[in-house]
PDB file of N, CA, C and O in Angstrom, chain B, residues numbered from 101:
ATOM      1  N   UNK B 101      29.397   0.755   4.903  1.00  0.00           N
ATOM      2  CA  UNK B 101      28.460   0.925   6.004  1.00  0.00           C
ATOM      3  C   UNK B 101      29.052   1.863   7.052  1.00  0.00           C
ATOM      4  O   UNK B 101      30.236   2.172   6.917  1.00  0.00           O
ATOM      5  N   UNK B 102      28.339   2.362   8.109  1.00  0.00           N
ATOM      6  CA  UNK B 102      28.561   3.361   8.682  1.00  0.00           C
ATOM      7  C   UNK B 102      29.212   2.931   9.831  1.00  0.00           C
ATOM      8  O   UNK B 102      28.851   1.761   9.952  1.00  0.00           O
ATOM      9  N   UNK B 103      30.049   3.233  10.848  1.00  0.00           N
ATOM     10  CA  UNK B 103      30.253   2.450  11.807  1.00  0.00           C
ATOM     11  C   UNK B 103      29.600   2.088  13.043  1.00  0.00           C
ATOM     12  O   UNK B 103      29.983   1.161  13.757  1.00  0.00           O
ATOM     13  N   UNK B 104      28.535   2.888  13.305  1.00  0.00           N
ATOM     14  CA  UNK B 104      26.952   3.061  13.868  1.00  0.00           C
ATOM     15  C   UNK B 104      26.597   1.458  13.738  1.00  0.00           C
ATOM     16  O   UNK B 104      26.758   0.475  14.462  1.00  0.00           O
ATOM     17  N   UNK B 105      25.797   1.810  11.901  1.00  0.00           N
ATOM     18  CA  UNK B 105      25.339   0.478  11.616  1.00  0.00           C
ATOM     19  C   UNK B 105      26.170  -0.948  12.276  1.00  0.00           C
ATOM     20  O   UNK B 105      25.559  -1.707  13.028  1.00  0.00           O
ATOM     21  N   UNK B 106      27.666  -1.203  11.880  1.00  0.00           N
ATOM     22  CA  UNK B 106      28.300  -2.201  11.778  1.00  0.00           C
ATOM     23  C   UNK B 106      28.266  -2.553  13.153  1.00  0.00           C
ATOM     24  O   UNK B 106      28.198  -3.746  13.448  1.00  0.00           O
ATOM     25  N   UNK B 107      28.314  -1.476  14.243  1.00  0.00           N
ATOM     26  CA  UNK B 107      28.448  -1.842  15.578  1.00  0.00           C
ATOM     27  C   UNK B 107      26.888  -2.668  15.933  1.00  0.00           C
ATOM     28  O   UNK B 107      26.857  -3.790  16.439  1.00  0.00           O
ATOM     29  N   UNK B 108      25.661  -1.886  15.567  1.00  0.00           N
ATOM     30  CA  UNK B 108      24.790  -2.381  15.833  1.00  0.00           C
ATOM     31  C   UNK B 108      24.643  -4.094  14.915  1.00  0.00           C
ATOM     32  O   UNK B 108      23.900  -4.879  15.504  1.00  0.00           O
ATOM     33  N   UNK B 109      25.058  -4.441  14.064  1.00  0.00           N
ATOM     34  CA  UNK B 109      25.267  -5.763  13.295  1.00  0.00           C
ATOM     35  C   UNK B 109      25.708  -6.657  14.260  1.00  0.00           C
ATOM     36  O   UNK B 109      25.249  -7.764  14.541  1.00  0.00           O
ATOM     37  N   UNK B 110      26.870  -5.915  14.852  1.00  0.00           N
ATOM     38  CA  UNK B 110      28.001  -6.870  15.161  1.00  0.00           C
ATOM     39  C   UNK B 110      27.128  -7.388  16.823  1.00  0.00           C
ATOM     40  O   UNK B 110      27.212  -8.574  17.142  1.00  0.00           O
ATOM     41  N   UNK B 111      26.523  -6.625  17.538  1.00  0.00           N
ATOM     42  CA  UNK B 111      25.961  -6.481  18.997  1.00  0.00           C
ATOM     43  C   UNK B 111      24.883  -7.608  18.657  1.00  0.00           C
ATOM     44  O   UNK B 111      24.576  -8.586  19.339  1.00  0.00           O
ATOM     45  N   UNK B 112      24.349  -7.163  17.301  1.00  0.00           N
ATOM     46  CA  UNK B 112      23.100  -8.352  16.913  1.00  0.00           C
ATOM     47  C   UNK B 112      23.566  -9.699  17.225  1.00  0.00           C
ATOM     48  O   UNK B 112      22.990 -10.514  17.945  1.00  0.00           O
ATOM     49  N   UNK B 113      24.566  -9.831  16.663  1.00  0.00           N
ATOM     50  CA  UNK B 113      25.467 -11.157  16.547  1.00  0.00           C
ATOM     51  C   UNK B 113      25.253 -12.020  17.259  1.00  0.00           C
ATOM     52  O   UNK B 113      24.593 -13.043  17.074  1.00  0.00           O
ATOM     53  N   UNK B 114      26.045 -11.510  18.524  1.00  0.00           N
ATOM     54  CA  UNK B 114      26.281 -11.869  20.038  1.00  0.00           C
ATOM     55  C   UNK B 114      24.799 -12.167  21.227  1.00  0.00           C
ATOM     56  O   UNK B 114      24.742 -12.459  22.421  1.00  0.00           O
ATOM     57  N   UNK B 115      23.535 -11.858  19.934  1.00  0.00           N
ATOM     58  CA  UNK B 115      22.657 -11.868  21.029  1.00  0.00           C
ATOM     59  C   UNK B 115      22.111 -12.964  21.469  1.00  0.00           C
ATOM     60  O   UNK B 115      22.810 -13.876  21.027  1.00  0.00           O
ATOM     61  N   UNK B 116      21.390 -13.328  21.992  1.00  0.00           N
ATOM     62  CA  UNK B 116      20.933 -15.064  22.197  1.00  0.00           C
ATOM     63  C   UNK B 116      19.890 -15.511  21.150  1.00  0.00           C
ATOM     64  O   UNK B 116      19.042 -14.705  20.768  1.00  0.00           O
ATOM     65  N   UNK B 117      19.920 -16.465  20.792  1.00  0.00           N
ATOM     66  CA  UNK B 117      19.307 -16.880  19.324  1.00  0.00           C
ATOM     67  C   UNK B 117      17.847 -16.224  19.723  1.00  0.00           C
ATOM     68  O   UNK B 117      17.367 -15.242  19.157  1.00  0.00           O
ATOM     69  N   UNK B 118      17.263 -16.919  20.754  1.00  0.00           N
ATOM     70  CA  UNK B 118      15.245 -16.522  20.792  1.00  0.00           C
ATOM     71  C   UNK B 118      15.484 -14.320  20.740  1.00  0.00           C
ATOM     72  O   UNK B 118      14.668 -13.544  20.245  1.00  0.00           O
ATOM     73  N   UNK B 119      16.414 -14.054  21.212  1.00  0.00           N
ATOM     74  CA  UNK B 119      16.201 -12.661  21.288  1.00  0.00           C
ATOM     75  C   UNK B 119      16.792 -12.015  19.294  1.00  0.00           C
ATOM     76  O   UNK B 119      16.455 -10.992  18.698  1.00  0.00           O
ATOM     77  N   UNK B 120      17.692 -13.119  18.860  1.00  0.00           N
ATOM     78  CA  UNK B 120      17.596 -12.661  17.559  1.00  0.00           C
ATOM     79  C   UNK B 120      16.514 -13.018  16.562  1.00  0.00           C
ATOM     80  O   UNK B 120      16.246 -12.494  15.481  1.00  0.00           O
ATOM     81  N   UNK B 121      15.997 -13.970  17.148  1.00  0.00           N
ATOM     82  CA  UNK B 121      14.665 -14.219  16.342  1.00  0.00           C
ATOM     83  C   UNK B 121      13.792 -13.180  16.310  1.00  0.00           C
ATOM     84  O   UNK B 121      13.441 -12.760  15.207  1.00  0.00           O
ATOM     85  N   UNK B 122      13.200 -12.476  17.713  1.00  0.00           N
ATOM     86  CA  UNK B 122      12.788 -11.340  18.028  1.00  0.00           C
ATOM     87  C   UNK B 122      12.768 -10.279  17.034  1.00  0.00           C
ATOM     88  O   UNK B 122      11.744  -9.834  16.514  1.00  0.00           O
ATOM     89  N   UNK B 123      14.288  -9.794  16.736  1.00  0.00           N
ATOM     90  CA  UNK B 123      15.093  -8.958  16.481  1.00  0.00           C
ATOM     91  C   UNK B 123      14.391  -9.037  14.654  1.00  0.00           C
ATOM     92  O   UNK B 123      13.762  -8.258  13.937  1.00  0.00           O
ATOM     93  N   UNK B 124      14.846 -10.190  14.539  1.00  0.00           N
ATOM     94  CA  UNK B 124      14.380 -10.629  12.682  1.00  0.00           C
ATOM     95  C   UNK B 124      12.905 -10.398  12.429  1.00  0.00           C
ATOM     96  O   UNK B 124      12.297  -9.778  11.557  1.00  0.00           O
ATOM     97  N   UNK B 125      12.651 -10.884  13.157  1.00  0.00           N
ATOM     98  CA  UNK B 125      10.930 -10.501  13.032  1.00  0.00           C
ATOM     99  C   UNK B 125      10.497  -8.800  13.434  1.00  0.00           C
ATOM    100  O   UNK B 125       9.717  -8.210  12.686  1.00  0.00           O
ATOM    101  N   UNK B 126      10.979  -8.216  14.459  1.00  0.00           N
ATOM    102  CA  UNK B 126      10.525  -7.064  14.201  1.00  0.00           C
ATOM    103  C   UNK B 126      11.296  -6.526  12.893  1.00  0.00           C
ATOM    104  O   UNK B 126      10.443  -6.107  12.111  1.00  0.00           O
ATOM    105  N   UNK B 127      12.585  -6.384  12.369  1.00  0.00           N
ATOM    106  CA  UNK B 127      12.901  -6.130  11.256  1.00  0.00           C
ATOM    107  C   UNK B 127      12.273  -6.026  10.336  1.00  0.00           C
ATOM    108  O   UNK B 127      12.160  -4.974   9.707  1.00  0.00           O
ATOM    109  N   UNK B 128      11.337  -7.852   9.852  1.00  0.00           N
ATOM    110  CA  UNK B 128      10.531  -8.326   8.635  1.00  0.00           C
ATOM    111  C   UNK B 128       9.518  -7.904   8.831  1.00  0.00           C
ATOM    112  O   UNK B 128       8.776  -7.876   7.849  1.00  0.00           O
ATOM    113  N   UNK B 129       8.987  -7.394  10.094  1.00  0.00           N
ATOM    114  CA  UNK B 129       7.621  -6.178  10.146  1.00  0.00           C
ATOM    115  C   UNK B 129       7.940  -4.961   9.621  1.00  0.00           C
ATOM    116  O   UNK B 129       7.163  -4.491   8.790  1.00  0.00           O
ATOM    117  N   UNK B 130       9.096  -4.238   9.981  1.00  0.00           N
ATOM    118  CA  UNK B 130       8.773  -2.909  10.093  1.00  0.00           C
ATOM    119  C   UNK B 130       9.340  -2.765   7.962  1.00  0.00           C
ATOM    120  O   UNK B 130       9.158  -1.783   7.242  1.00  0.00           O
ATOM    121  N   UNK B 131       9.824  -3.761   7.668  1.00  0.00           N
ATOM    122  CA  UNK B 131      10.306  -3.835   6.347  1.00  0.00           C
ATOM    123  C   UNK B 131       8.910  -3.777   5.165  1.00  0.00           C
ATOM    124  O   UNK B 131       8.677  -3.135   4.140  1.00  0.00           O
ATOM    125  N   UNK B 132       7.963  -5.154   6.218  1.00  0.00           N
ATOM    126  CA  UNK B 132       6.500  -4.626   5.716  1.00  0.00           C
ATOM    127  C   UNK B 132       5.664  -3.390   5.547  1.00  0.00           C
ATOM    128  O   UNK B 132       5.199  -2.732   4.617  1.00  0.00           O
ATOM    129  N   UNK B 133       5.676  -3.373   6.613  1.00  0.00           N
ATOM    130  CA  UNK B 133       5.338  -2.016   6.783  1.00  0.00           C
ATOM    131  C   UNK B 133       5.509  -0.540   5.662  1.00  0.00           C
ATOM    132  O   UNK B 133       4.842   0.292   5.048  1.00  0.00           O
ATOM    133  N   UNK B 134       6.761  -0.921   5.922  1.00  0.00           N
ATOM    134  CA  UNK B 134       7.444   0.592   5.136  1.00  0.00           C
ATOM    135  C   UNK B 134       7.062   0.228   3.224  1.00  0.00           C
ATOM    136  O   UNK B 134       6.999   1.149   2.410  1.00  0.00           O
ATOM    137  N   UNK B 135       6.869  -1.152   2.866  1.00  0.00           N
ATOM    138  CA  UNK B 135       6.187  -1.569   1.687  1.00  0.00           C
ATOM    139  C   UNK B 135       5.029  -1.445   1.586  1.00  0.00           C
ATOM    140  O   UNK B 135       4.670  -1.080   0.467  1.00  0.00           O
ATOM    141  N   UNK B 136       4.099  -1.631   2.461  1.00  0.00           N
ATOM    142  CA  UNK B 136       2.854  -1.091   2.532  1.00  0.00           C
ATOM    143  C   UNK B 136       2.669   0.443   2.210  1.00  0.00           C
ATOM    144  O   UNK B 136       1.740   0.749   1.462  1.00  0.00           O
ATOM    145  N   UNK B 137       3.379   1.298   2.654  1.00  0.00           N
ATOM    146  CA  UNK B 137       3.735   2.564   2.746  1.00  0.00           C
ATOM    147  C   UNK B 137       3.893   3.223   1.579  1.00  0.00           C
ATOM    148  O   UNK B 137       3.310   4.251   1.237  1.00  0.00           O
ATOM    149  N   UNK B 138       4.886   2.461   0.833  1.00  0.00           N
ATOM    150  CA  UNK B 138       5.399   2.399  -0.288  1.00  0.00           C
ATOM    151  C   UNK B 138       3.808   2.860  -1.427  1.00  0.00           C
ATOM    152  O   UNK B 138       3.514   3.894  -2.027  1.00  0.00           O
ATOM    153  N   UNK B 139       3.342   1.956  -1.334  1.00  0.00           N
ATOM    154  CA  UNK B 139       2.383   1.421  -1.777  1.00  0.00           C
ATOM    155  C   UNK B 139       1.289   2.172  -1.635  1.00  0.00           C
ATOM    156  O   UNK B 139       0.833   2.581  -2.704  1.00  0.00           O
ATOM    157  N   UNK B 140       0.684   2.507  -0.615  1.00  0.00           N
ATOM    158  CA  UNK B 140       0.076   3.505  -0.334  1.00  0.00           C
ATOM    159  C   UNK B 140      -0.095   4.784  -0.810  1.00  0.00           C
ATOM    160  O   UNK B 140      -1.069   5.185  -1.449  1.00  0.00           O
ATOM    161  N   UNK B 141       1.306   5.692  -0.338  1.00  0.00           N
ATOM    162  CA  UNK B 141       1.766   6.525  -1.094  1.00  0.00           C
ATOM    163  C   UNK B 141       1.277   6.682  -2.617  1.00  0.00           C
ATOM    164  O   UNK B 141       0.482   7.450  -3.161  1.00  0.00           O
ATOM    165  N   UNK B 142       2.044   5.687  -3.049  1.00  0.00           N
ATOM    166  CA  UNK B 142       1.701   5.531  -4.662  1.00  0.00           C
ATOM    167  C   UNK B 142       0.445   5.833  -5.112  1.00  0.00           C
ATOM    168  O   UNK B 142       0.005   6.551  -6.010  1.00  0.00           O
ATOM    169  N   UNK B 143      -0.087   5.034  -4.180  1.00  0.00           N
ATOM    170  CA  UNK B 143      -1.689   5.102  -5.216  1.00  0.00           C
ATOM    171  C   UNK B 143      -2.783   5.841  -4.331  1.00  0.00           C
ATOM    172  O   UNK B 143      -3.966   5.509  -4.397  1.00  0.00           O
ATOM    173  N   UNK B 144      -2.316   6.894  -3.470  1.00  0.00           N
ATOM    174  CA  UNK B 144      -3.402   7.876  -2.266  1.00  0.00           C
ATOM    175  C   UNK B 144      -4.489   8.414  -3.742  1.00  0.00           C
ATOM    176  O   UNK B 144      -5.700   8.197  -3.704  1.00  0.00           O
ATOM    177  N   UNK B 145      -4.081   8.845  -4.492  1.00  0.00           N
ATOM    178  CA  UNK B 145      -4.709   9.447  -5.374  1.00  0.00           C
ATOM    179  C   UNK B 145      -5.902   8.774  -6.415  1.00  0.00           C
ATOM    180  O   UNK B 145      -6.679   9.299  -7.213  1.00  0.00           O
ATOM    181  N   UNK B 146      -5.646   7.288  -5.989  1.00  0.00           N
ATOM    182  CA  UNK B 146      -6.645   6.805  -6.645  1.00  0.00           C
ATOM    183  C   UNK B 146      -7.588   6.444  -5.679  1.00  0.00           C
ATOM    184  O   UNK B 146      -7.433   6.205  -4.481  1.00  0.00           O
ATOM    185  N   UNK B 147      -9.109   6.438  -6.745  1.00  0.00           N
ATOM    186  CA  UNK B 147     -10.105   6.383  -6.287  1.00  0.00           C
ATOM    187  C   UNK B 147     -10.577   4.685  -5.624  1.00  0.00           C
ATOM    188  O   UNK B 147      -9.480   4.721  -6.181  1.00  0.00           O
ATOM    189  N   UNK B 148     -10.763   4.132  -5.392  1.00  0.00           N
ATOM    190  CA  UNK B 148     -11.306   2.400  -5.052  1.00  0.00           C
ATOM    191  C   UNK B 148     -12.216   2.074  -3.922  1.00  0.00           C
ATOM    192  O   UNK B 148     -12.430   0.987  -3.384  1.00  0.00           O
ATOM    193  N   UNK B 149     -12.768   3.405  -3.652  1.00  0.00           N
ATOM    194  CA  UNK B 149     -14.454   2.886  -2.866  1.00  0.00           C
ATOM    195  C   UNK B 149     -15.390   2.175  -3.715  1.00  0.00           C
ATOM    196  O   UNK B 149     -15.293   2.483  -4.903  1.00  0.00           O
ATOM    197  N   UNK B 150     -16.067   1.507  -3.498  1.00  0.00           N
ATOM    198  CA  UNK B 150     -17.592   1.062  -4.706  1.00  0.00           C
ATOM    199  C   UNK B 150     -18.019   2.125  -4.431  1.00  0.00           C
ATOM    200  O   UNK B 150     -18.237   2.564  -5.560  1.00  0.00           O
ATOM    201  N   UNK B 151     -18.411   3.153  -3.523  1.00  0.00           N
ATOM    202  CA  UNK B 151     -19.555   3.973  -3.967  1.00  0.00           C
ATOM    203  C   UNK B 151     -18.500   5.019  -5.415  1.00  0.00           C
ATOM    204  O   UNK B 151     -19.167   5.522  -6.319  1.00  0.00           O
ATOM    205  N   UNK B 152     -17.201   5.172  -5.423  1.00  0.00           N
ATOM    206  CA  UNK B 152     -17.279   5.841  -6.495  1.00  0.00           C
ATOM    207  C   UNK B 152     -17.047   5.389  -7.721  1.00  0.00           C
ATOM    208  O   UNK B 152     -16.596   6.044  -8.661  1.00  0.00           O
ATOM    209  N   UNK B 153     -17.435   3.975  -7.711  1.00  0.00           N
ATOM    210  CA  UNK B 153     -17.663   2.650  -8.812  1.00  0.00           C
ATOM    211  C   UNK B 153     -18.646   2.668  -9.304  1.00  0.00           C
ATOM    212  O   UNK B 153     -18.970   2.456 -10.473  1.00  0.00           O
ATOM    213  N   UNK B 154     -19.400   3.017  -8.134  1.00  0.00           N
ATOM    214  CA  UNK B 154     -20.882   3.093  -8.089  1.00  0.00           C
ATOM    215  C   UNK B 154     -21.611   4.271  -8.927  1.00  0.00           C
ATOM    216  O   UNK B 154     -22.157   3.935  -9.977  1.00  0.00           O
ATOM    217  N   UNK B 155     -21.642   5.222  -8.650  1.00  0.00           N
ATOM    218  CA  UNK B 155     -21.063   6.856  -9.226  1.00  0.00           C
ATOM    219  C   UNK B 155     -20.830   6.996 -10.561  1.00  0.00           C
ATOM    220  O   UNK B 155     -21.416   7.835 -11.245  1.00  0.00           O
ATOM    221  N   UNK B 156     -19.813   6.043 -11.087  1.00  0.00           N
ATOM    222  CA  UNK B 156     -18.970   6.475 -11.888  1.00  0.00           C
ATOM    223  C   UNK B 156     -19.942   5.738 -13.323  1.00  0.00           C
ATOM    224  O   UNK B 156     -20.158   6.286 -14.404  1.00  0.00           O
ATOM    225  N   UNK B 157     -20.367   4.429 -12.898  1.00  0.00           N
ATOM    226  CA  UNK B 157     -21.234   3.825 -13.421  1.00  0.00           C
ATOM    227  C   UNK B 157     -22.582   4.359 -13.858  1.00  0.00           C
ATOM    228  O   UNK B 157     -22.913   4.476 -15.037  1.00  0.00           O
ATOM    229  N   UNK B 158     -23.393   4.698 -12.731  1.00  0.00           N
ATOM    230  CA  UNK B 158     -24.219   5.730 -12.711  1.00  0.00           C
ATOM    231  C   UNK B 158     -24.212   6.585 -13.753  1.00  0.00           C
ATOM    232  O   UNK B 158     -25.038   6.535 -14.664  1.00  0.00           O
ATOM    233  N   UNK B 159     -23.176   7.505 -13.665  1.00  0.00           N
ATOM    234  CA  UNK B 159     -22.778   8.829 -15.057  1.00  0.00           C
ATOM    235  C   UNK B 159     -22.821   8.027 -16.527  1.00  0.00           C
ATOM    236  O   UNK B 159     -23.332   8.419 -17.576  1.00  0.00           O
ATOM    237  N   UNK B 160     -22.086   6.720 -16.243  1.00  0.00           N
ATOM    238  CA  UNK B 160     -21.915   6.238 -17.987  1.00  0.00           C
ATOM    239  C   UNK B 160     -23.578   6.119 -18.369  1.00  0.00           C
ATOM    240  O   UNK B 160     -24.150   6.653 -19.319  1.00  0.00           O
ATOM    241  N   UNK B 161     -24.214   5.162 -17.216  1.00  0.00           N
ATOM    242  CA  UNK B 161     -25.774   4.655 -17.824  1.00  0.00           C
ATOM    243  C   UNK B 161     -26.560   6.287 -18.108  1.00  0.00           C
ATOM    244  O   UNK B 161     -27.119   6.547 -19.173  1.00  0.00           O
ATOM    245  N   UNK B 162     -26.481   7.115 -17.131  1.00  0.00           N
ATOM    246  CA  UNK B 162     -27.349   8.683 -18.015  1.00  0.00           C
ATOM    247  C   UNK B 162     -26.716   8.985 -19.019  1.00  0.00           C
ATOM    248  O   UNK B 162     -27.427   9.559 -19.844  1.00  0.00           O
ATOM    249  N   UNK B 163     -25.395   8.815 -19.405  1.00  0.00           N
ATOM    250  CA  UNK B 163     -24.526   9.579 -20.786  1.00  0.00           C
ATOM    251  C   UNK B 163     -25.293   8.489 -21.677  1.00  0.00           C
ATOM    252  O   UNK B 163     -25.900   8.906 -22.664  1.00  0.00           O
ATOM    253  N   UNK B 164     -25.304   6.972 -21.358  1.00  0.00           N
ATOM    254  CA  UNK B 164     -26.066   6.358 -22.451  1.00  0.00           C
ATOM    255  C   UNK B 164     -27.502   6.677 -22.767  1.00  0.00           C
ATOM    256  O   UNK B 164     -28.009   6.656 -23.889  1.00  0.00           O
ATOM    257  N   UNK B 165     -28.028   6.944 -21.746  1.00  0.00           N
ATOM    258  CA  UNK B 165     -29.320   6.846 -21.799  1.00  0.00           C
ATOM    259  C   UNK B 165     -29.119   8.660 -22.475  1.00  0.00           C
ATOM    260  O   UNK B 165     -28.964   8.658 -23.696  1.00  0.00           O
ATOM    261  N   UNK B 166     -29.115   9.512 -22.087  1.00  0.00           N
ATOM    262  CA  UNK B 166     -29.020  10.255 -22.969  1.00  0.00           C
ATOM    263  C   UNK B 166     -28.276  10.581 -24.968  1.00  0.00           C
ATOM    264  O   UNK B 166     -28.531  11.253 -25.967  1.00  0.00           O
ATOM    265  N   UNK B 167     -27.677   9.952 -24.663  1.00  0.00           N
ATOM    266  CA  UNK B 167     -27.314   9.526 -25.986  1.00  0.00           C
ATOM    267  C   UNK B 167     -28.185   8.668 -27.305  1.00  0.00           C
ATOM    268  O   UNK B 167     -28.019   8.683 -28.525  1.00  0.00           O
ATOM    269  N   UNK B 168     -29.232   7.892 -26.356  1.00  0.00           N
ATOM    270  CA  UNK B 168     -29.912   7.015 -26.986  1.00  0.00           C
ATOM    271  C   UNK B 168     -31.319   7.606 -26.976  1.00  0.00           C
ATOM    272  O   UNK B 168     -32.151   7.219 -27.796  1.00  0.00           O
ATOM    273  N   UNK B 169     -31.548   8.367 -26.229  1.00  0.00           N
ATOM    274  CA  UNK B 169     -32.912   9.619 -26.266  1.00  0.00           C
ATOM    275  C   UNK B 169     -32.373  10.916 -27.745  1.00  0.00           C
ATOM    276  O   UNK B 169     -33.149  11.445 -28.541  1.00  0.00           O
ATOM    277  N   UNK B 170     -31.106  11.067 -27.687  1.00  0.00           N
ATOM    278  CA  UNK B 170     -30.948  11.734 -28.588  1.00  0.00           C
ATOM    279  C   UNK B 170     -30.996  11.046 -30.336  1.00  0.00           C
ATOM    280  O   UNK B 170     -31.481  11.706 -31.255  1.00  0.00           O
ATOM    281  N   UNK B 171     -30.518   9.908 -30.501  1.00  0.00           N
ATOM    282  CA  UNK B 171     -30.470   8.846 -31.264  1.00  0.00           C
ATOM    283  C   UNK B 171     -32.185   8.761 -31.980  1.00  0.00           C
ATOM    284  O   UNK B 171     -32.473   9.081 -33.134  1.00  0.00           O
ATOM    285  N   UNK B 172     -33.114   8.258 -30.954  1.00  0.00           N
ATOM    286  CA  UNK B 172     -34.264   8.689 -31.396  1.00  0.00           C
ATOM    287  C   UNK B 172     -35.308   9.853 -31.616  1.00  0.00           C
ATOM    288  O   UNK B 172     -36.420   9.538 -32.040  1.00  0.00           O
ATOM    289  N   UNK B 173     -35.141  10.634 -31.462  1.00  0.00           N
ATOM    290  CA  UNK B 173     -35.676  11.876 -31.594  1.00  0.00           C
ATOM    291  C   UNK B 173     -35.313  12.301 -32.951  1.00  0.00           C
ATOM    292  O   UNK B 173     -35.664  13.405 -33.366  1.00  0.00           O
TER     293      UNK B 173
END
């Protein structure tokens, strides 16, 4: 570890318990956070509105329905 980090560890230490509680909890937020992020990232590229569920559905029922106009003819 860096000696930055270790100093800031060590200052944590010494702090008064309700202000390290503080301290833990903004931590276990911003830890969320950055997993959310994570996450995000990952999947920007996918689609997950209903309307393009909606859409997408749409296209299959005309490809069927055209398919099945062609079928009989």
């Amino acid at each position: 570890m860096s000696t930055t980090l270790d100093r800031i560890i060590e200052e944590a230490r010494h702090l008064p318990l309700d202000e390290q509680r503080l301290l833990r909890e903004a931590l276990d937020r911003e830890e969320r956070l950055a997993q959310i992020r994570e996450v995000q990232t990952k999947y920007t590229h996918t689609k997950t509105s209903s309307d393009d569920f909606a859409a997408q559905k749409a296209n299959e029922i005309a490809l069927e329905d055209r398919h099945t106009r062609r079928a009989q003819q």
